[in-house]
C-alpha positions as CSV (number, residue, x, y, z in Angstrom):
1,X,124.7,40.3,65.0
2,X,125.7,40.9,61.1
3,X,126.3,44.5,61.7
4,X,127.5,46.3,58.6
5,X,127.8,49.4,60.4
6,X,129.1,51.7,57.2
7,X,129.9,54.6,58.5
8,X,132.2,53.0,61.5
9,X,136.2,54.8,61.4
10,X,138.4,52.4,59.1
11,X,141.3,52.4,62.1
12,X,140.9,52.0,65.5
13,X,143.6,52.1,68.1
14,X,144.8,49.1,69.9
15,X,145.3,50.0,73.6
16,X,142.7,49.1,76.0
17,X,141.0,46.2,74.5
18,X,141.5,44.0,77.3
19,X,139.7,45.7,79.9
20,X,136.4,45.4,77.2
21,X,136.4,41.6,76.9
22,X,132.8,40.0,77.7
23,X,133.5,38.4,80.6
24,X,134.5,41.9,82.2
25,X,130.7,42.9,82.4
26,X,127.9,41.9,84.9
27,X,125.1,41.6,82.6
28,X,121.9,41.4,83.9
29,X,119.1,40.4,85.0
30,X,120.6,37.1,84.8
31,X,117.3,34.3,85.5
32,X,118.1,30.7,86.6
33,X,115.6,28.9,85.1
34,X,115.9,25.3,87.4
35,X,112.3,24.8,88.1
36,X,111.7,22.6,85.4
37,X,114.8,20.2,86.0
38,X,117.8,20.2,83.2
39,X,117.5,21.4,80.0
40,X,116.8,18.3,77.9
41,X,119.3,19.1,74.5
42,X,119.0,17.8,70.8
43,X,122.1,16.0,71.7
44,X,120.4,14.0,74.0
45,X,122.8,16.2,76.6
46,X,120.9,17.8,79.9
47,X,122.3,21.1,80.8
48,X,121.4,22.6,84.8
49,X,121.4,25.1,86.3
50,X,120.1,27.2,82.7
51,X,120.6,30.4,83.0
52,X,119.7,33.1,81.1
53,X,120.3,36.7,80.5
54,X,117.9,39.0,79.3
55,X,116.9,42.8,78.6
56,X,113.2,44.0,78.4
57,X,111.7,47.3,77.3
58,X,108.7,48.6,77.6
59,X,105.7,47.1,79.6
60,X,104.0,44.1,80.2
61,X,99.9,44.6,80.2
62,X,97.4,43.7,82.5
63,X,96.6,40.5,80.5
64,X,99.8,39.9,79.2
65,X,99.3,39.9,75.4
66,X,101.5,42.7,74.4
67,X,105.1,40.8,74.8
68,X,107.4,40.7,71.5
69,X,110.1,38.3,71.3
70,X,113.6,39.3,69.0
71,X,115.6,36.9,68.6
72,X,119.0,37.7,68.0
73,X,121.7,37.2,65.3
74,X,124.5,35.3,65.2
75,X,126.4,37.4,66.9
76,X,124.1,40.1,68.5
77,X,123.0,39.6,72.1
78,X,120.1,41.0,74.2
79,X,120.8,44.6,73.8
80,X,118.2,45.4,71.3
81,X,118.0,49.3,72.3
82,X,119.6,51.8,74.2
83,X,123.3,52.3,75.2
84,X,125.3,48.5,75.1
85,X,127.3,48.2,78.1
86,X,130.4,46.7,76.1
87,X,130.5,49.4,73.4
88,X,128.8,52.4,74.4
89,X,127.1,52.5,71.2
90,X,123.0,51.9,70.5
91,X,121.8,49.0,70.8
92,X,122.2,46.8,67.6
93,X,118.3,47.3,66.4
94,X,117.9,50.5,68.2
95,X,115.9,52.2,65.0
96,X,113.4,49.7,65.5
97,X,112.5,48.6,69.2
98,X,112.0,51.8,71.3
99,X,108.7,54.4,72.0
100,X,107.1,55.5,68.5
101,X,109.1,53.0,66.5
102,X,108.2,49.9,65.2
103,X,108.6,48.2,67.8
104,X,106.7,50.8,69.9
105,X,107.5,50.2,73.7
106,X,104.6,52.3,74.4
107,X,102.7,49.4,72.8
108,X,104.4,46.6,73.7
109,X,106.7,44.6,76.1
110,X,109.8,43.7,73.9
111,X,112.0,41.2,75.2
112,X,115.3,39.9,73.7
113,X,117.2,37.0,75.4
114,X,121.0,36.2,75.2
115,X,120.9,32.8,73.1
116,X,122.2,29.5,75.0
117,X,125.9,29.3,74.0
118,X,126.2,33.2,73.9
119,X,128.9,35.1,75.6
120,X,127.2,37.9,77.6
121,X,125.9,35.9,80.4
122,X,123.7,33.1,79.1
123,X,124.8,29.7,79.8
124,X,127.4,28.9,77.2
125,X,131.1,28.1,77.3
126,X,132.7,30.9,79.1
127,X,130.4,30.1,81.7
128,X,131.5,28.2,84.6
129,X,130.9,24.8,84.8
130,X,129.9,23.7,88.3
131,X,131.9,20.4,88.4
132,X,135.0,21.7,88.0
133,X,134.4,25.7,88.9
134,X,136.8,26.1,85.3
135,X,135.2,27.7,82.4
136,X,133.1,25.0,80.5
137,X,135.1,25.8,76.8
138,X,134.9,22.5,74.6
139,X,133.5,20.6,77.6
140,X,130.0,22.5,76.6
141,X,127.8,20.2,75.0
142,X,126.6,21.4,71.4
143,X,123.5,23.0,70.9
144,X,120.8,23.7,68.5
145,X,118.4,26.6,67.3
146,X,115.4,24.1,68.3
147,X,117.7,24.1,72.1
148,X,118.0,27.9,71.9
149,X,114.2,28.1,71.5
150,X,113.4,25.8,74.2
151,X,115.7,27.9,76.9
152,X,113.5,30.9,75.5
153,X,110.3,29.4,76.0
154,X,111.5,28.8,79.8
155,X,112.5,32.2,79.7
156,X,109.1,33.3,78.8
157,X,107.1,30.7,81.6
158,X,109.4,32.4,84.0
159,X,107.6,35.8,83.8
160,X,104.5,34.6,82.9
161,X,103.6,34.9,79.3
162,X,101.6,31.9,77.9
163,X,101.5,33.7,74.3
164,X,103.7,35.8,71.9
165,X,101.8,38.2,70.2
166,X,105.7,38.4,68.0
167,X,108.3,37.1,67.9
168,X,110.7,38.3,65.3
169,X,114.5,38.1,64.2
170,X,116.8,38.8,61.2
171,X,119.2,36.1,60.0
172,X,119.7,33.4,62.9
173,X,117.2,35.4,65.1
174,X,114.6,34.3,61.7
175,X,115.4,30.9,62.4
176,X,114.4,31.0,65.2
177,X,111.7,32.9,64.8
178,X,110.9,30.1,62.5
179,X,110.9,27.6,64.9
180,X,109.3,29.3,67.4
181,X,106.5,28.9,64.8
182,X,107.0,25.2,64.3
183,X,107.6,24.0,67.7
184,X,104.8,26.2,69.8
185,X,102.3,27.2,67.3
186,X,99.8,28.0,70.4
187,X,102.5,29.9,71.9
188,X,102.6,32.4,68.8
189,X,100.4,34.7,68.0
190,X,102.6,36.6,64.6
191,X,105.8,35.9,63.2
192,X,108.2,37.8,61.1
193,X,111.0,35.8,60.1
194,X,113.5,38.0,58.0
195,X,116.5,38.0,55.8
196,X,116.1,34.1,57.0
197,X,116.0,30.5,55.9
198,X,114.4,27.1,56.8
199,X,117.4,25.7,56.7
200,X,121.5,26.3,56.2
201,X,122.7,25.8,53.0
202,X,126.0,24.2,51.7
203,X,127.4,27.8,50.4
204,X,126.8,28.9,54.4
205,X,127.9,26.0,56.2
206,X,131.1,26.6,53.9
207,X,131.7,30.4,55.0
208,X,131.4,29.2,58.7
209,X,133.5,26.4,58.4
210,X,136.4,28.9,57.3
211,X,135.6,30.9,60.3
212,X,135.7,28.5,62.6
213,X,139.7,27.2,61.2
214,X,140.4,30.5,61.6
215,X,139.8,30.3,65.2
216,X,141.1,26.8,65.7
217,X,143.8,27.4,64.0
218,X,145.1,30.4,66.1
219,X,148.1,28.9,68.3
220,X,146.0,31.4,71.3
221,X,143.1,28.7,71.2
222,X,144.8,26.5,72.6
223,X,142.4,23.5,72.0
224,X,139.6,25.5,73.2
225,X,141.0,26.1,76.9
226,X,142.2,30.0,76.4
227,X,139.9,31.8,79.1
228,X,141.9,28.9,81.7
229,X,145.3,30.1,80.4
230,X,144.9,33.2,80.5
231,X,144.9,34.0,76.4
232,X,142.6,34.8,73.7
233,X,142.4,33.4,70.3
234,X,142.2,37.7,69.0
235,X,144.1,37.1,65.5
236,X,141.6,34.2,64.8
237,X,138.3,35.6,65.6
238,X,139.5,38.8,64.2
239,X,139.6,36.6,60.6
240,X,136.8,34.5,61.2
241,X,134.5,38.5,61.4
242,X,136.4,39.7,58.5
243,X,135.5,37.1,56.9
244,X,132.2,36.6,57.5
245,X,131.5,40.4,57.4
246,X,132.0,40.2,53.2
247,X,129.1,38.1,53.2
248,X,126.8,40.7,54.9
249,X,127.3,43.5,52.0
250,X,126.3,43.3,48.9
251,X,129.2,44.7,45.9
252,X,127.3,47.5,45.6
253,X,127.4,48.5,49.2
254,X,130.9,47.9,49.4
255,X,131.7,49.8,45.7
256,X,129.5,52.6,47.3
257,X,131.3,53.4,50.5
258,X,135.0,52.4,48.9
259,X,135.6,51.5,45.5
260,X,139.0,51.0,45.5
261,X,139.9,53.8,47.3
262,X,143.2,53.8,48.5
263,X,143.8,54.6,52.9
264,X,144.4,58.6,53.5
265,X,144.7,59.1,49.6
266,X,148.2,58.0,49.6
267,X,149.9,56.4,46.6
268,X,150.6,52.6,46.7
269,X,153.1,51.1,48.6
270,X,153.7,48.0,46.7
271,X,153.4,46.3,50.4
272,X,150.8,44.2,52.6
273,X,149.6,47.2,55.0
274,X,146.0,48.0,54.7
275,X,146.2,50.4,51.5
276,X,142.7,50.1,51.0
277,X,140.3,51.6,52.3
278,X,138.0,48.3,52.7
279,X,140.9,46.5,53.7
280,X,141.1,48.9,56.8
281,X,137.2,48.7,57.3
282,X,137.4,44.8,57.4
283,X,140.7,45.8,59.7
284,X,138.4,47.4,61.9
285,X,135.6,44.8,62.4
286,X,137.6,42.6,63.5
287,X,139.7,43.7,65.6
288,X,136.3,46.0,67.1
289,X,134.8,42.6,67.5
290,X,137.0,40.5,69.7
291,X,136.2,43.2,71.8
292,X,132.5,42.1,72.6
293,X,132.7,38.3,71.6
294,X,134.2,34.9,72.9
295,X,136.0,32.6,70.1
296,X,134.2,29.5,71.7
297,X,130.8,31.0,71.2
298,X,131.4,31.8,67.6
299,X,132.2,28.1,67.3
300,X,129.3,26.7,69.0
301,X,126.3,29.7,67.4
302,X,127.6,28.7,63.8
303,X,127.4,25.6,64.5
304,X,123.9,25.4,65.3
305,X,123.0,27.5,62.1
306,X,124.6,24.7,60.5
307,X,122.4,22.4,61.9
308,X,118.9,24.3,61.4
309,X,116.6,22.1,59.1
310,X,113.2,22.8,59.7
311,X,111.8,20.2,58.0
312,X,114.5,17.6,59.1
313,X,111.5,16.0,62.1
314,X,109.1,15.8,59.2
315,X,110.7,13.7,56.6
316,X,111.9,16.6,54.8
317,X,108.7,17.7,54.0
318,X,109.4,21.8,55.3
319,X,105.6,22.2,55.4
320,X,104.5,19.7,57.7
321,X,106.5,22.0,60.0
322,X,103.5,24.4,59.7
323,X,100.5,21.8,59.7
324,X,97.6,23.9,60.6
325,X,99.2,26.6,62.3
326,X,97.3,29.6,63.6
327,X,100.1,32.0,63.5
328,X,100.0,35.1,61.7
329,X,103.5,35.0,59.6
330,X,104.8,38.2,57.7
331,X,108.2,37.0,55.6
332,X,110.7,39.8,54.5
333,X,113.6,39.5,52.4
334,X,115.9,41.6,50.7
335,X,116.5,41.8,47.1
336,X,120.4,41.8,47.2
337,X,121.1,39.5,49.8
338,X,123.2,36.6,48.7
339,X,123.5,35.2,51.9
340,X,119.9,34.6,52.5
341,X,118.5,34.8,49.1
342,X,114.7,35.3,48.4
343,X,114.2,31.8,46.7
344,X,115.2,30.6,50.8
345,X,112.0,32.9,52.4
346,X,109.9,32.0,48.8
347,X,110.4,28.5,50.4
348,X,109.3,29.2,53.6
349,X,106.0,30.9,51.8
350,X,105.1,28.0,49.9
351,X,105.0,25.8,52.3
352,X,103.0,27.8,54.8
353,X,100.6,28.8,51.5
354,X,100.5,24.5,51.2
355,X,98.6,24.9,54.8
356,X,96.3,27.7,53.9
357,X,98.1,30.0,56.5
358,X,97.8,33.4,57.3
359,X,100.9,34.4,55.3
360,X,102.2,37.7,53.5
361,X,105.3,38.5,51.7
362,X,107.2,40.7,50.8
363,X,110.9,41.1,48.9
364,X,111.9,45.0,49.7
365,X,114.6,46.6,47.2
366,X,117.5,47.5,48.7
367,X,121.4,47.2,47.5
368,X,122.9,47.4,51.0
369,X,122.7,43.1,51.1
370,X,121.9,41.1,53.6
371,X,122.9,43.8,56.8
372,X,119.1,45.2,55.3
373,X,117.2,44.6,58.2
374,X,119.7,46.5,60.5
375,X,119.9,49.7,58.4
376,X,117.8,52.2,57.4
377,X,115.5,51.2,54.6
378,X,112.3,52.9,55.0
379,X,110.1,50.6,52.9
380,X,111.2,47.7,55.9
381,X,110.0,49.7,58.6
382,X,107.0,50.2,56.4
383,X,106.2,46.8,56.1
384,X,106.7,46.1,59.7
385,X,105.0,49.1,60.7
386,X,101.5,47.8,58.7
387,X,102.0,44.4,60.0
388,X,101.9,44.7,63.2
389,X,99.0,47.4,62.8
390,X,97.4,44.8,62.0
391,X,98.1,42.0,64.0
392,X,97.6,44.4,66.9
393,X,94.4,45.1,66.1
394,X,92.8,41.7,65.9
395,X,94.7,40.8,69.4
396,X,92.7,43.7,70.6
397,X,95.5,46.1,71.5
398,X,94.7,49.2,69.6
């Protein structure tokens, strides 16, 4: 999850972070999805048992048409709404999914899965691996966004629901919202890919790739085998956030909560401490991170963004990926976000306009960057709040 989180404390006290690592929760339900053998990867790698974990709100109708799919960021997980287990705080899109919002669970059955390779109880490499009973670490065959998608759609035969009316996600959880599109158009009835891309650019792969050495590079990693060893690569992921984190603010939301404000107001130390007060923010996200995530994850979720290329099956051609599709798309972006500019969704518009498809966009101003879609920006809820008025009412469930 890219979660700017402004008005989070700029210091954070160290004791007790232990006890709040990932693998100390149960997370449930967690759903082993066997009945369709191993889970055929882009690798040409077959994963089995799958399993998945999962949280759903709201619920399922009688014909089951109401289900919404999010699909998470990079480093979200399936607690869309209500209290997370891990931090005790709301859910990371908690102003959006929940009853009279716009993701009314009222309305609608909203599900949001753990992706394959997460860390809070989806199959991934923390996970055991039944051959040796050791955690799976490097030994956990690399996925893709198209794999993520395809341990969803098992997900989703599981209970039962042969159509989406949404699915949705910001950032990696557009991608695959994207391919969700692509890969079962019949499976879709709307899609709202946001703050997204069809495909990873250099300037990304770049900012992950510095992420991930951070990790690596951490003498705690130990060549991936930490969980076995008893250690945690903290100092490394800690980076690998901070870094990251910059490019989820725009300079305006960073000059608006800090300038260059100094920590407490005090005068300059002419030393290396956090005197600033974004230094201490970045400080904070960090070290508040390691808390929820595993390093190996992070490793294995960038590096499926870096794969993402929609149109890579179709000879490059991104809008053969939407051939005559029936789905309903709605495409947001942001006008300050850097990461994910809007020439990257204008892309994705053009190519489903090239198929005559049901398509709207729309490019909402905001300074608060790419971290849009997880704040409060009224004119977003706005837009999401008309589209799915309207999508619900030609599926027939207003």
């Amino acid at each position: 999850m890219e979660s700017s989180d402004l008005m989070a404390p700029v210091d954070k006290p160290m004791a007790d972070r232990e006890a709040h690592a990932p693998d100390a929760f149960n997370h449930q339900p967690k759903i082993v999805l066997d009945g369709e053998g191993p889970l055929l990867l882009d690798s040409g790698v077959s994963l089995a048992p799958l399993t998945i974990t999962y949280q759903a709100y709201g619920e399922l109708n009688a014909h089951k048409s109401n289900a919404i799919l999010v699909c998470h960021a990079l480093t979200g997980d399936q607690y869309v709404g209500g209290v997370h287990p891990v931090t005790g705080r709301p859910g990371w899109w908690d102003n959006v999914v929940g009853p009279g919002r716009p993701l009314d669970t009222d309305r609608y059955f909203v599900l949001c899965a753990n992706v394959l390779g997460g860390c809070m109880g989806s199959l991934g490499p923390q996970e055991g691996d039944p051959k040796t009973g050791k955690p799976y670490a490097l030994s956990f065959p690399v996925v893709t966004i198209g794999d993520m998608v395809r341990a969803q759609a098992r997900l989703l035969d599981h209970l039962g629901v042969e159509q989406l009316f949404c699915v949705i996600g910001g950032s990696m959880g557009g991608m695959q919202a994207l391919e969700w599109a692509s890969r079962y158009p019949e499976r879709v009835f709307s899609a709202v890919p946001i703050a997204a891309a069809a495909r990873h650019t250099a300037q990304n792969i770049a900012f992950h790739e510095v992420g991930r050495q951070a990790i690596m590079s951490d003498p705690d990693w130990c060549g991936g085998d930490y969980l076995s060893q008893g250690k945690r690569p903290r100092q490394g992921l800690a980076v690998a956030r901070m870094a990251a984190h910059i490019t989820y603010l725009s300079d305006l939301a960073f000059h608006r909560k800090f300038g260059r404000l100094l920590q407490d107001s005090r005068e300059i130390t002419y030393g290396f401490d956090a005197e600033f007060q974004v230094e201490s923010y970045l400080r904070h996200q960090g070290s508040a991170f390691v808390d929820r995530f595993d390093a190996n994850s992070y490793l294995y979720i960038t590096r499926a963004m870096d794969y993402f290329d929609l149109a890579a099956e179709h000879d490059g051609v991104l809008s053969k990926s939407f051939h005559d599709t029936p789905v309903r798309f709605c495409v947001i972006a942001f006008t300050s976000d850097w990461l994910f500019p809007t020439t990257e969704s204008q892309s994705v518009v053009r190519a489903l306009n090239a198929n005559a498809a049901n398509v709207s966009f729309c490019e909402i101003e905001t300074d608060k960057g790419h971290d849009s879609f997880l704040l409060d920006e009224p004119e977003f809820f706005d837009v999401l709040n008309g589209f799915l008025r309207g999508a619900a009412k030609h599926r027939g469930l207003i």
